[in-house]
C-alpha positions in Angstrom: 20.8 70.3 -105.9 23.5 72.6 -104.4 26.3 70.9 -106.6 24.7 71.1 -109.4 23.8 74.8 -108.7 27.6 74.8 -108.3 28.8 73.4 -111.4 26.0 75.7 -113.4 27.8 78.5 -112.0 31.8 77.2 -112.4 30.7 76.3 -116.1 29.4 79.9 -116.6 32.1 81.6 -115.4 34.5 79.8 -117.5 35.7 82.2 -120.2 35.6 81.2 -123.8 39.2 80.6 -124.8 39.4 81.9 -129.2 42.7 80.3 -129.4 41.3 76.5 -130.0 38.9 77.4 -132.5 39.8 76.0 -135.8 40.9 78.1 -138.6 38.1 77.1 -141.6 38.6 78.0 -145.5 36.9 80.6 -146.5 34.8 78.7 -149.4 32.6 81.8 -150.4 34.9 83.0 -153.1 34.7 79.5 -155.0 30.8 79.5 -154.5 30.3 83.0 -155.5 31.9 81.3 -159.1 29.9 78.6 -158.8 27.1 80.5 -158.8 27.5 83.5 -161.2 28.7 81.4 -164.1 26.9 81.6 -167.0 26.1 78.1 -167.9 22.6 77.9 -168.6 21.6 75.9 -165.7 19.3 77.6 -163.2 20.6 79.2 -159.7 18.7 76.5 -157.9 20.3 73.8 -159.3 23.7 74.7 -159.2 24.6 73.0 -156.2 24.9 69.7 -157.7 22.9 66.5 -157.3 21.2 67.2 -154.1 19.8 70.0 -155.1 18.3 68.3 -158.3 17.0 66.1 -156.1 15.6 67.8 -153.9 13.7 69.7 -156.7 12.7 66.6 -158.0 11.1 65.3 -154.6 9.4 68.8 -153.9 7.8 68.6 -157.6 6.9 65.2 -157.1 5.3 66.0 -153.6 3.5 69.0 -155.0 1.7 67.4 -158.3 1.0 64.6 -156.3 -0.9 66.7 -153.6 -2.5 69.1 -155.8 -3.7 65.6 -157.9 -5.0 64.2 -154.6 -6.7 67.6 -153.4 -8.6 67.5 -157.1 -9.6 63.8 -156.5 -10.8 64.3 -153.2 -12.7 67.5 -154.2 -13.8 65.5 -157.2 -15.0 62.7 -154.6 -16.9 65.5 -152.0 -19.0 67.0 -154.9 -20.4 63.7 -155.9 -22.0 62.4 -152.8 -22.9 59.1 -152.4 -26.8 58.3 -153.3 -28.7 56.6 -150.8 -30.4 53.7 -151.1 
């Protein structure tokens, strides 16, 4: 318990060192291109294939529920007759 109260501490004390961080391209500039271009497509599909189909799943997933909530409402206001 003592050791690893220990080690907590020695880990916390360590400073953190800016030098190793790597040195990433700045990729906002080509985006913000991307993005503003007047091409007719719409801002949420911009991004490329993922985003068309991730469009495509979350349309899919919401017809299909909103279907499935009319069936099952359809199916709760016409109760069963008994016998």
């Amino acid at each position: 318990m003592l050791r690893s109260l220990l080690a907590l501490r020695q880990i916390a004390q360590r400073t953190i060192s800016t030098a190793s961080r790597r040195q990433f391209e700045n990729k906002v500039p080509e985006k913000q291109k991307l993005f503003q271009e007047d091409n007719g497509i719409p801002v949420h599909l911009k991004g490329g294939i993922a985003d068309a189909l991730l469009y495509r799943a979350t349309m899919i997933l919401t017809v299909g529920g909103a279907a499935y909530s009319m069936y099952q409402l359809a199916v709760a206001s016409f109760p069963k007759k008994q016998g």
